[in-house]
N, C-alpha and C positions, 0 to 999 in steps of 0.2 A: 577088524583091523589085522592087518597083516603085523604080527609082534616081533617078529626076527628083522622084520624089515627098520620097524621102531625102534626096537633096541642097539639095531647096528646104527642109527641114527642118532639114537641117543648117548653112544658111545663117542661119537665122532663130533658131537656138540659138545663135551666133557672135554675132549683132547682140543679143540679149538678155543676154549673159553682157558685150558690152562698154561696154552701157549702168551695168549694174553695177557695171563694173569704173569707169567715171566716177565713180560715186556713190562707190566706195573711195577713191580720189586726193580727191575734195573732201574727208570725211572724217581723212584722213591730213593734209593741208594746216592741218584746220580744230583738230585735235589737236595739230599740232607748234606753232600758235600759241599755244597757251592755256598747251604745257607750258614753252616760251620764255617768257613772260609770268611763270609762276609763279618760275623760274629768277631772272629778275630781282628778281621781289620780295623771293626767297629774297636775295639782297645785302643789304637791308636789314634783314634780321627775321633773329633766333635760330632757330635749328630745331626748336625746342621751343615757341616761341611761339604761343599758339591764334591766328588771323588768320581764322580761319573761325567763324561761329555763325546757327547756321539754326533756325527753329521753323517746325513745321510743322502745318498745320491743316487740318479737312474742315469742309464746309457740313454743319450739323445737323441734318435736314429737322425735327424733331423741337420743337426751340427757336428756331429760324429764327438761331440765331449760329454765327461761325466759331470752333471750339475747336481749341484745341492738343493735341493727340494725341503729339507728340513733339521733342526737340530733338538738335543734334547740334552739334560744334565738331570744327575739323579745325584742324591745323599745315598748312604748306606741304608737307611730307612725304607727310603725309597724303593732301593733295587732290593731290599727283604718281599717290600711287599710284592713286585713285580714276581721276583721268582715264586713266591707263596700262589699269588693267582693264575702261574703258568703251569705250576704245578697241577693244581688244580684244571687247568686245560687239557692239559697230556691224559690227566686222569678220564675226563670227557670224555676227548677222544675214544680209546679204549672201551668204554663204557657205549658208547654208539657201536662198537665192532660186536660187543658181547650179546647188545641186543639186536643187533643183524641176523646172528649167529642161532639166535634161540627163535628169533622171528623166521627164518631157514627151514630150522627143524617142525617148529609147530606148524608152517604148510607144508610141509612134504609129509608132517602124519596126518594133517584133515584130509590132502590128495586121497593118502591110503584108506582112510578109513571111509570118505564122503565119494568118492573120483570128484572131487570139484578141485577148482583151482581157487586160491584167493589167499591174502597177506592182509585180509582188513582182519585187524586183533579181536573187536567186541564180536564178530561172528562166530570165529576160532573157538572162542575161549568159549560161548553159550552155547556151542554144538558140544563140546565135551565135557563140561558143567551138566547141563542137562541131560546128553547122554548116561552118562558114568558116574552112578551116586556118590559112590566112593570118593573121583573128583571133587561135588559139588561138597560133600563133608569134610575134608581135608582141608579144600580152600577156605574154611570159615574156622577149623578147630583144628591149630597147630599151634607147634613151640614159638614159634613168631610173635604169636598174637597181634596176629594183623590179616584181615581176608587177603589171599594172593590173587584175588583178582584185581584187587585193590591195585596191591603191592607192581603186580605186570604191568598196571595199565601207567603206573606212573613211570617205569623205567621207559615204556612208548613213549611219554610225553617230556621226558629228560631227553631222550634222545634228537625226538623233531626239534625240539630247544637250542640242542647243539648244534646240527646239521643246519639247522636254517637263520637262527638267532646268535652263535656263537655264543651258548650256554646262558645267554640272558633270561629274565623270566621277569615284563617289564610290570605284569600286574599278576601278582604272585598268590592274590585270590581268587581270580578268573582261572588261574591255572590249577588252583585247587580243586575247585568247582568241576573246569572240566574232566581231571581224574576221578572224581567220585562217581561225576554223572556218566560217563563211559564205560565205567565197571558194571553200572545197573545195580550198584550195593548200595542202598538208600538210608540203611538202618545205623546207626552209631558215625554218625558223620562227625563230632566234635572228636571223636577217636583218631577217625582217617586224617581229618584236618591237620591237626598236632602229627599225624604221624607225618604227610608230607611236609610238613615244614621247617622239617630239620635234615632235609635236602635241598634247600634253598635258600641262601643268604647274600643279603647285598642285594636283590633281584636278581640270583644270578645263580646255577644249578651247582651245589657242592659238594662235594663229596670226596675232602679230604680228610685224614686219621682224627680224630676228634680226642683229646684226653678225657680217658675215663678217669682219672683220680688228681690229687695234688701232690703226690708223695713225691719230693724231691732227686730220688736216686732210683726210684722202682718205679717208674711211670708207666702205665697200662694206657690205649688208646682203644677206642670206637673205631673199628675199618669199615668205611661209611661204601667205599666201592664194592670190599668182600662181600660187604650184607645185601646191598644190592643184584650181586650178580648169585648169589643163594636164593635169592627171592626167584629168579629164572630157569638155575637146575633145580630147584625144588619143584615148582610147575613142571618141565619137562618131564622129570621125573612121574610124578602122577599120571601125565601120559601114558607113559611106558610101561607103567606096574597097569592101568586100566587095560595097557592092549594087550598083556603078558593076562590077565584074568580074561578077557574076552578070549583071545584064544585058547586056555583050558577052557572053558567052558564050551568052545565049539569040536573037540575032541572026542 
């Protein structure tokens, strides 16, 4: 493998995943403001109260007027929740761009190392598994404690989720199933199981800040995105250091 070619790519996967990761924190920022806002007005109003009512219309091309097609009211409660699951949308989103991004990098270095072309993940990942011992131990014995093939194959599968499903995930053990069985990782499956399924709730892919504790003034949280997208330069990563050893060795 060409390694300067890898590492300039894996540089430029790092800079595009942390532009991303900006747009996340705006996001987060721009949602804990609105849901502070709602909070407060909730002091004022009944929880039951409608405080919301929206109609909504399209241009007719037909009659040249705007008609109403539909209406909606919400409580405070309500539009908590709504912002809470948009939140979680935007996050998606993002998370579809980040595994673009690393789906990018990982063919342009099987090109270099294979001259093949291809974006199917289970091939990717067992040409360089297999090739690169190093690889195939690293994916199985890390601070994670979770195989990263594992871990890759479900960010694929969160992502086709978004992109085609809008983050739905209507039977959340078929979806299980097929992460495990696409990794080829057969062994500790009651591990992998529980691990994916605290990315998924409601039926539906999640991955917003989770509180790590109860402490009323010092709250710590679970960044369910940041770990996901670690789970990707981590993998990249091993690429890199593979191709940076294959090329000493051809020296």
């Amino acid at each position: 493998m060409q390694s300067s070619v890898i590492d300039s790519l894996y540089h430029e996967l790092l800079e595009n995943l942390a532009d991303l990761n900006q747009l996340k924190q705006v996001a987060n920022h721009a949602f804990k403001r609105e849901l502070e806002a709602l909070e407060r007005y909730r002091d004022s109003h009944e929880s039951e109260e409608i405080v919301s009512r929206e109609a909504f219309g399209f241009d007719n091309p037909f009659t040249g007027k705007l008609e109403k097609y539909a209406f909606r009211t919400a409580t405070i409660e309500e539009l908590k929740l709504l912002t809470y699951w948009h939140k979680n949308s935007q996050y998606c989103w993002l998370l579809m761009s980040a595994y673009e991004k690393f789906e990018k990098f990982l063919s342009s270095s099987y090109f270099e190392a294979t001259g093949k072309c291809s974006r199917t993940l289970s091939p990717m990942l067992s040409y360089f598994s297999d090739s690169f011992s190093g690889i195939k131990t690293r994916e199985a014995k890390n601070a994670f404690g979770i195989n990263l093939r594992v871990a890759v194959h479900l960010v694929e599968k969160m992502r086709h989720a978004i992109a085609h499903d809008q983050g739905l995930v209507p039977e959340p053990a078929e979806f299980t199933s097929k992460v495990i069985r696409q990794s080829g990782i057969g062994n500790d499956r009651e591990l992998h199981e529980e691990f994916v399924s605290q990315f998924v709730f409601e039926n539906k892919v999640f991955i917003l800040e989770v509180p790590a504790n109860n402490h009323s003034v010092l709250k710590t949280f679970h960044d369910q995105y940041r770990i996901l997208v670690s789970y990707l330069i981590s993998y990249a990563y091993l690429v890199k250091d593979a191709a940076s050893w294959s090329g000493a060795q051809n020296v």
